[in-house]
C-alpha positions in Angstrom: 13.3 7.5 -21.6 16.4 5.2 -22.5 15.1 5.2 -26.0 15.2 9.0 -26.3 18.6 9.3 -27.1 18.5 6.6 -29.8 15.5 8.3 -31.1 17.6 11.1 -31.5 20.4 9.8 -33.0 18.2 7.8 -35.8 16.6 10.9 -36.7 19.6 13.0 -37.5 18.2 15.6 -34.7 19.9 18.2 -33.5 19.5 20.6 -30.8 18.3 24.4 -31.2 20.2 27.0 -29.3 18.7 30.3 -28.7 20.8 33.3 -27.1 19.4 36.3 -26.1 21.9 39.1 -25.0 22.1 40.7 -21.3 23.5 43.2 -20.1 23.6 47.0 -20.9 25.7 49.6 -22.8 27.7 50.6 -19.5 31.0 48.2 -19.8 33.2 50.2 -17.2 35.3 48.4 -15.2 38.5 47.7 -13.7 39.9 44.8 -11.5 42.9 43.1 -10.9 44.8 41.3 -13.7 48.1 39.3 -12.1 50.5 39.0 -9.3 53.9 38.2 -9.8 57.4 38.2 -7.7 59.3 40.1 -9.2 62.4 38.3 -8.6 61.5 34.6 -7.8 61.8 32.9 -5.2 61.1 34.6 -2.4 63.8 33.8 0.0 63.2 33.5 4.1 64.5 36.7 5.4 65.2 38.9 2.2 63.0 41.6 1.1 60.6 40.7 -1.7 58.4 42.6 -4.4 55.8 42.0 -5.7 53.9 43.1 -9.4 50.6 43.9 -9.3 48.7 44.6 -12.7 45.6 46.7 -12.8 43.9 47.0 -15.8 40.9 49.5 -17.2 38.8 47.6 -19.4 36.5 51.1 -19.8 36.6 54.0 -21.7 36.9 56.6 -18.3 40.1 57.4 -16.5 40.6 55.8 -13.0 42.6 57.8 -10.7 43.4 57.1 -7.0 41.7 53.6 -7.0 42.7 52.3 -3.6 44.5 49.4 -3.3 45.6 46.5 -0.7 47.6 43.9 -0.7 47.4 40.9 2.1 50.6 38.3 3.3 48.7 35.6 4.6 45.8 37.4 5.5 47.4 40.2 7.3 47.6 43.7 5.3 51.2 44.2 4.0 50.8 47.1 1.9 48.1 50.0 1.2 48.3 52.3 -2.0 46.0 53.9 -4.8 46.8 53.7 -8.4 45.7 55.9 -11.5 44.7 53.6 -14.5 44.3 55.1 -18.1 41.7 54.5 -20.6 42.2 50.6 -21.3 45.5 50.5 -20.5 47.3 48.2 -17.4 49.0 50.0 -14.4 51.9 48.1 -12.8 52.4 48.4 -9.1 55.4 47.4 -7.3 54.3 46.4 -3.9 57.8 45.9 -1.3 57.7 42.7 0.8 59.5 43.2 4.4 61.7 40.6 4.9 59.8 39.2 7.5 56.5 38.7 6.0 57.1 35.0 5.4 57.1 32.9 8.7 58.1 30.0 7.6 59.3 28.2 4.0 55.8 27.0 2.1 52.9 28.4 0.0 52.4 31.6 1.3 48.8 33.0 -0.1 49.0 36.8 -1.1 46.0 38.7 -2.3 45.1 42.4 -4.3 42.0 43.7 -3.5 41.0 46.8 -5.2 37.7 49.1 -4.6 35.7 49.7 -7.3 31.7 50.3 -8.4 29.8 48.0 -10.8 31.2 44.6 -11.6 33.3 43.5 -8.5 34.1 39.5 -9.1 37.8 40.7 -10.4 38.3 43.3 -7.6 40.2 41.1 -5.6 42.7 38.0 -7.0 44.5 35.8 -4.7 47.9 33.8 -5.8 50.4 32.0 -4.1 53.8 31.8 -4.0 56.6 29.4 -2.5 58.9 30.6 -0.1 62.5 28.8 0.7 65.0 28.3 3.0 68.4 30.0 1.6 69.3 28.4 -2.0 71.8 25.7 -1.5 74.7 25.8 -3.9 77.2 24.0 -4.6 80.3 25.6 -6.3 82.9 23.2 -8.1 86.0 24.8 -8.7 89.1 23.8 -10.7 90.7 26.5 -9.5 91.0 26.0 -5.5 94.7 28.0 -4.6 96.6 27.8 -1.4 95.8 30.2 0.9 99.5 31.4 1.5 98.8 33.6 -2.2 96.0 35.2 -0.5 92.0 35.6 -0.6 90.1 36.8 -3.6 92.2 34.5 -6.3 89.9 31.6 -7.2 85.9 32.0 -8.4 85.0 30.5 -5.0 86.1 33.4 -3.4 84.0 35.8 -5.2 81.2 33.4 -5.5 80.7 32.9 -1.8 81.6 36.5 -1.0 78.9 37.3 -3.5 75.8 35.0 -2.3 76.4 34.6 1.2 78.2 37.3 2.2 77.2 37.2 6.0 78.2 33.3 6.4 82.1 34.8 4.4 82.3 37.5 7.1 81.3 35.2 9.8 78.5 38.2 10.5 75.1 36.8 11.6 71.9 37.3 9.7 70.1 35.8 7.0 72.0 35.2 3.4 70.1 34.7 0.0 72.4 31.1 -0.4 73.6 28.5 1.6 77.2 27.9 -0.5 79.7 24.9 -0.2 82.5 24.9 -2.2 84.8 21.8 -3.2 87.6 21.2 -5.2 86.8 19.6 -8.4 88.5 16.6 -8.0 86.6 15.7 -4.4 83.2 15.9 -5.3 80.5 13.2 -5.7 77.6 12.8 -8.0 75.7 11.8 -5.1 76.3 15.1 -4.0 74.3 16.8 -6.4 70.5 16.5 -5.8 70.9 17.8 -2.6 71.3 21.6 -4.0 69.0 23.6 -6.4 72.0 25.2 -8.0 75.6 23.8 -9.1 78.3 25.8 -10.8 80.9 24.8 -12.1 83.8 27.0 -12.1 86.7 27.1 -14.2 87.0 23.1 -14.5 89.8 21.9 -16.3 87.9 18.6 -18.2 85.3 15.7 -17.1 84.9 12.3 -17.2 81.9 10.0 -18.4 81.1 9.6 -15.4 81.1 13.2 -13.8 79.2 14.0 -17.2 76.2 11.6 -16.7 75.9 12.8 -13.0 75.4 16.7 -14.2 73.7 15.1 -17.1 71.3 13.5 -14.7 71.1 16.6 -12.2 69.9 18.6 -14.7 67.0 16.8 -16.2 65.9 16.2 -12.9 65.2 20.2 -12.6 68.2 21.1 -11.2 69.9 24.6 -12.1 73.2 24.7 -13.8 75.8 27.5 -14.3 78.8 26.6 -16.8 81.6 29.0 -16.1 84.9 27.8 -18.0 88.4 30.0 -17.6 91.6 30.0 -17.9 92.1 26.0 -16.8 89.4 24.9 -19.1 90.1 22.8 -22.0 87.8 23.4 -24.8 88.2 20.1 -26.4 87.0 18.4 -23.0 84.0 20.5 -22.8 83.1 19.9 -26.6 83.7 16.3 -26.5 81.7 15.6 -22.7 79.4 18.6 -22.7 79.2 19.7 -26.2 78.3 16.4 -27.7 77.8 17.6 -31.5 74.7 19.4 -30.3 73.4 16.5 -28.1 74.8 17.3 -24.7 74.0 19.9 -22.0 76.4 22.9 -23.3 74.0 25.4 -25.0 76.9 25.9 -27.7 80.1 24.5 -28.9 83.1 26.7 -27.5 85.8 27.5 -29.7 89.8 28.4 -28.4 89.5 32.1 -26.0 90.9 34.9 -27.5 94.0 36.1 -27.6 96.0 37.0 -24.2 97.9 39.9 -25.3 94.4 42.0 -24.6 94.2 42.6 -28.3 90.8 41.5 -28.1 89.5 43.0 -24.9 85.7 44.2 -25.0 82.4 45.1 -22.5 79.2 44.1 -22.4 77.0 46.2 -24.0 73.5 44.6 -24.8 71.2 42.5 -22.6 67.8 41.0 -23.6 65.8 42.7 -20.8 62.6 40.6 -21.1 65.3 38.0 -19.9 64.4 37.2 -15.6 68.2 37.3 -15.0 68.4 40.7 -15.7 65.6 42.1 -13.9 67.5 43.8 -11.7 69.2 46.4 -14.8 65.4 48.0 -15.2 66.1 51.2 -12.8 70.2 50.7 -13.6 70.8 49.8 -17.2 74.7 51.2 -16.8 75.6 48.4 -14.2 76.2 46.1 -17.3 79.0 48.6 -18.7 81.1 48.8 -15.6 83.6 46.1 -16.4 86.3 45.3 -18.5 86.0 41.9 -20.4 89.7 40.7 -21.4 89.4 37.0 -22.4 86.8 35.5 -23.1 85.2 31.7 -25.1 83.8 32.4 -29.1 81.1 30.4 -29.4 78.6 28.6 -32.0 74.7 28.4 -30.4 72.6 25.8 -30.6 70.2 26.7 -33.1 67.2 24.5 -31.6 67.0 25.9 -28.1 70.1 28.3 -26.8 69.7 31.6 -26.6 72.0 34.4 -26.3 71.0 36.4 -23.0 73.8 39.3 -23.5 77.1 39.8 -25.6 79.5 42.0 -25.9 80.7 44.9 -28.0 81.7 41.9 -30.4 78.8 40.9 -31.1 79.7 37.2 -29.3 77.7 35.8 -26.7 78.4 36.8 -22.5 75.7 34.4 -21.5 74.2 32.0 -23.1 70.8 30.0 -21.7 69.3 26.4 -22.5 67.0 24.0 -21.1 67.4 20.0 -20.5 64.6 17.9 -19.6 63.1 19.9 -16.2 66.0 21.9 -15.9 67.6 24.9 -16.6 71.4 26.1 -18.0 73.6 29.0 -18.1 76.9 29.2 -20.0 79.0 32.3 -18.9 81.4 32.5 -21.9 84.3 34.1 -19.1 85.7 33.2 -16.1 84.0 34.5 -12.8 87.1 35.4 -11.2 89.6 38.5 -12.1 92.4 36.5 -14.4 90.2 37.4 -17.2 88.0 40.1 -16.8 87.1 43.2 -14.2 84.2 41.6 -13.3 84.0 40.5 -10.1 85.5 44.0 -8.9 82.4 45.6 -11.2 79.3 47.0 -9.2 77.3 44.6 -11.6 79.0 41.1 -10.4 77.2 41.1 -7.2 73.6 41.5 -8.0 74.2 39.4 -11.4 75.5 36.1 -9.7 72.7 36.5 -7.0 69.9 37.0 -9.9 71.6 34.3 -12.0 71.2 31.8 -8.9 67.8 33.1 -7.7 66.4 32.2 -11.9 68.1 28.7 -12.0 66.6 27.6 -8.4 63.3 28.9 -9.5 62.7 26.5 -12.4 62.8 23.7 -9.3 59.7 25.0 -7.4 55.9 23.7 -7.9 53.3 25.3 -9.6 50.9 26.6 -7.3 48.5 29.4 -9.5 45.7 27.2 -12.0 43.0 28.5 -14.3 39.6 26.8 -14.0 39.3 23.2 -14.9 43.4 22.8 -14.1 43.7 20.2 -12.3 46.0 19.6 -9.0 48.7 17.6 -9.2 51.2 16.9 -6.3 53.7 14.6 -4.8 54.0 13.8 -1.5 57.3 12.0 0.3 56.1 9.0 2.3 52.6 9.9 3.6 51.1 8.2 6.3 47.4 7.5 4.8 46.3 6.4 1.6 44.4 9.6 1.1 44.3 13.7 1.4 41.8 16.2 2.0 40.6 19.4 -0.4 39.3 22.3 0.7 37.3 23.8 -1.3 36.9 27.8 -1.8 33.7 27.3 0.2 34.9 25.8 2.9 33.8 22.3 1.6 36.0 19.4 2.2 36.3 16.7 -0.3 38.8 13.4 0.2 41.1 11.9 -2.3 42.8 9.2 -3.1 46.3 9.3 -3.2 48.3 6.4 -5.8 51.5 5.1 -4.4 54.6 4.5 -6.2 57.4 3.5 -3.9 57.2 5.9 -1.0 55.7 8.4 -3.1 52.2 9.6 -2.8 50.3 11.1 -5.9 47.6 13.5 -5.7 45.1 14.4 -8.8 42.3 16.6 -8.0 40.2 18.2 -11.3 37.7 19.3 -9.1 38.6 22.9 -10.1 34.9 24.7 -11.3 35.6 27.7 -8.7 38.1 30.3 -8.5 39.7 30.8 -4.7 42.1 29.1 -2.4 42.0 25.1 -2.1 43.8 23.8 0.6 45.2 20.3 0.4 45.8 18.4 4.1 47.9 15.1 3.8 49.5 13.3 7.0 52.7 12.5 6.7 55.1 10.9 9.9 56.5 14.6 10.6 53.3 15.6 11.1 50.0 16.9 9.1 51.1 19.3 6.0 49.2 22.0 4.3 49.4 23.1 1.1 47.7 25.9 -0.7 46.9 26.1 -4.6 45.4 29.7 -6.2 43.0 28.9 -9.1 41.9 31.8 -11.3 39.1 32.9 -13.1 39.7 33.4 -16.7 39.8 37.2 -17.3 38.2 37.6 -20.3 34.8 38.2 -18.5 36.0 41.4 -17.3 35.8 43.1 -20.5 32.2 44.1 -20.0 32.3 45.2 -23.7 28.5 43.9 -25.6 29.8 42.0 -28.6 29.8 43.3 -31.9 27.0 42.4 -35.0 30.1 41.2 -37.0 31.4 38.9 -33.7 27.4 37.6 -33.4 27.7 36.3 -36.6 30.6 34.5 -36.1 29.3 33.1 -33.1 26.1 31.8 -34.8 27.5 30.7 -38.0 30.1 29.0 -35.5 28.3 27.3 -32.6 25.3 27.0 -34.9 22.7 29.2 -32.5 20.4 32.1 -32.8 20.2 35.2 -31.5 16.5 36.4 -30.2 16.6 40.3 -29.8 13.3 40.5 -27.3 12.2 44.2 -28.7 12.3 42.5 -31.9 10.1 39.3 -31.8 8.9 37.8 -28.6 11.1 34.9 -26.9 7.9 32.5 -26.8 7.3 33.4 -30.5 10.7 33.0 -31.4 11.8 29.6 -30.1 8.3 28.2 -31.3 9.0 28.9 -34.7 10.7 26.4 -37.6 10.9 23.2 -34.9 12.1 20.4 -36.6 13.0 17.1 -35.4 10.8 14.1 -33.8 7.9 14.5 -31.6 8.6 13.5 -28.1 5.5 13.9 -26.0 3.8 10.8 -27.2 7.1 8.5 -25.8 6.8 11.0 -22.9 3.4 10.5 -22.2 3.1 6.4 -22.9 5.9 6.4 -20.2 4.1 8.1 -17.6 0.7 5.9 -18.3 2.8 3.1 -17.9 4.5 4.0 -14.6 0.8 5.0 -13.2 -0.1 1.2 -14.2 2.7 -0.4 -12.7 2.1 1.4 -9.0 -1.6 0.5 -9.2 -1.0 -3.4 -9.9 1.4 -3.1 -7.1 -0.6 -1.4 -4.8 -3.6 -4.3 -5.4 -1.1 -6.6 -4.8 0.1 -5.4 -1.2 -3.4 -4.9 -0.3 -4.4 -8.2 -0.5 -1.7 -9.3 1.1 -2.4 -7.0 4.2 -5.7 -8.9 4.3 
């Protein structure tokens, strides 16, 4: 049998496929698409919301198709939804805040009821859930209190993310925020938040650049908001960099003081996450005055202009660095320049802006099939983990060490479900849970066109076999070509048989 394959080769042989169509002309269906947050992360006490597609792949209306949606197995919400003739029906699904217990993978599932083909009536993902953001907020503009609150871009920015933990009020806060003078913080001090901005800093030095520099590839989240102290030079020469630096674009001098050139924001890219929250309020973005504010020239490789103003210039501006992401607000977050902090949009934009630059920091935990695991763990105790499978099996792995760093590659990803990964670690055993999907192209139930069979069979080199046509047995019988293999087949098997019988004669006599 080892010489079958060479056989093969020698012989320019190659294998016949036959396909014979299944299946019938009734291709209604529906089933569940995706699950999304709608504003990631989702955040330990705050509300969340989720989107939930539903798509008919049929020709028939579906009305009232009842729906559920499950928090870590326990039923969060309970709806129907109407679905047009192959169209997709999005369904916002509210989140109390209280649905997450702790920070983690939190598994949430869709389940649908429907006749016919069920595998994509139900789809389970899973999202991450954190502790408050923790931000750190760098300001060049830190005044004595004896002027008063409510003068410096700290003030607004803490008011604005945490305002419970301003007010001294208890309860639970989007952000964690620590504000320090520009002129007393440490690089060190960075990788301990998912979000830094930098506020109204007057310049930087080589060595403050390499530290954002450095934060930022690493996947932190970066907003750039320059003012009044700023000096543009600075900025161009540390940040900037000729187009090789951090800043999405090269800032020219701010317009004039005298208000001359005073403007509004009046567009917004709304496929843009940051601005998520403008869907059911669209005006929100016209409610302030923008007095001063930084010209600018993009970087035509990456940056992207997010909004801008009545101008036509840039409001903000986004970019990526190695893992991470950055903003560039071309105006200064507090009121010296602009209305904006006193706007009704101020409040919900900084909180969306931080909640999109922590986000880029957070694992991937939703595969397709035959995406394999891969995850870091700090300092675990064994040299191995544990998968769960979908079906309950458990497989071990082996974990590589670099440092005190644990690496885990699983491709063992066939089936679509839940797979649970156990590692112990010296704070105890953790748990992590990973959603792999099915691909949903197999619930179009549509049969496949003459013109798309043709393809396939001038492409994949096979053949159909209709069965009302020309029997299967007839059909794969006919036009063989290639080399004969029952003679090597059968010569094996005669050998074998001799083999066990000179063996056999040879035990006997031993017995005797």
């Amino acid at each position: 049998s080892k010489r079958w394959p060479d056989l093969l080769r020698r012989s320019n042989a190659s294998p016949r496929i036959f396909v014979v169509p299944v299946g019938n002309t009734d291709y209604e269906n529906v089933g569940v698409e995706s699950i999304e947050l709608a504003n990631p992360p989702a955040i330990l006490g705050q509300p969340a919301e989720l989107e939930i597609d539903v798509r008919n792949y049929g020709q028939t209306p579906r009305s009232a198709v009842p729906l559920t949606v499950r928090v870590n197995g326990q039923i969060a919400f309970d709806t129907t939804v109407s679905v047009a003739v192959n169209r997709v029906a999005r369904v916002a699904v509210p989140i109390r805040s209280g649905a997450f217990k702790a920070a983690g993978p939190q598994v949430v599932s869709a389940e649908i009821k429907t006749t016919g083909y069920r595998d994509d009536d139900r789809l389970d993902a899973v999202i991450e859930a954190i502790d408050p953001i923790r931000v750190l907020v760098v300001s060049g503009d830190e005044r004595d209190e004896k002027f008063g609150d409510f003068r410096s871009e700290s003030d607004f920015l803490r008011l604005a993310l945490a305002p419970l933990q301003t007010l001294h009020r208890d309860g639970h806060d989007p952000c964690k925020v620590e504000v320090v003078p520009q002129d007393q913080w440490s690089a060190a001090e960075l990788p301990h938040y998912q979000v830094v901005v930098l506020a109204n800093i007057e310049r930087f030095s080589d060595a403050q650049t390499r530290a954002i520099e450095q934060y930022v590839y690493g996947g932190g989240g970066l907003l750039l908001a320059p003012g009044s102290l700023s000096r543009v030079d600075n900025y161009n020469e540390q940040l900037w960099r000729g187009g090789a630096g951090i800043l999405p674009a090269e800032l020219q001098d701010a317009t004039s003081s005298d208000g001359a050139e005073a403007t509004a924001i009046v567009g917004y890219d709304p496929t843009a996450p940051v601005f998520q929250f403008l869907h059911d309020r669209p005006d929100l973005i016209l409610s302030s005055t923008i007095g001063r504010y930084f010209p600018t020239n993009l970087r035509p490789s990456d940056a992207e202009a997010l909004a801008w103003y009545t101008s036509g210039a840039p409001f903000l501006i986004e970019s990526h660095a190695g893992k991470g992401k950055v903003l560039l607000l071309t105006t200064s977050l507090d009121a010296d320049w602009s209305t904006l902090p006193l706007s009704s949009f101020y409040l919900p934009f900084v909180q969306s802006t931080v909640r999109y630059l922590s986000a880029g920091t957070l694992p991937q935990r939703n595969l397709t099939i035959g995406q394999p695991i891969q995850l870091s763990f700090d300092d675990p105790m064994e040299d191995h983990a544990t998968v769960e499978l979908p079906d309950g099996q458990q497989q071990a792995v082996a974990l590589l060490r670099f440092g005190q760093v644990g690496e885990l590659h699983f491709a063992n990803t066939r089936d679509p479900g839940i797979y649970r990964v156990h590692v112990k670690g010296h704070a105890g055993e953790k748990a992590l849970a990973i959603a792999v999907h099915a691909l949903r192209d197999e619930s179009d139930l549509t049969q496949l066109t003459d013109k798309r069979w043709a393809e396939l069979e001038s492409g994949l080199h096979l053949k159909r076999i209709d069965p009302t046509d020309r029997p299967i047995a007839a059909a794969v019988a006919g036009g063989r070509e290639g080399v004969e293999l029952w003679p090597w087949a059968i010569a094996a098997v005669l050998l074998l048989a001799t083999i066990e019988l000179s063996l056999a004669r040879r035990w006997s006599r031993g017995a005797y």
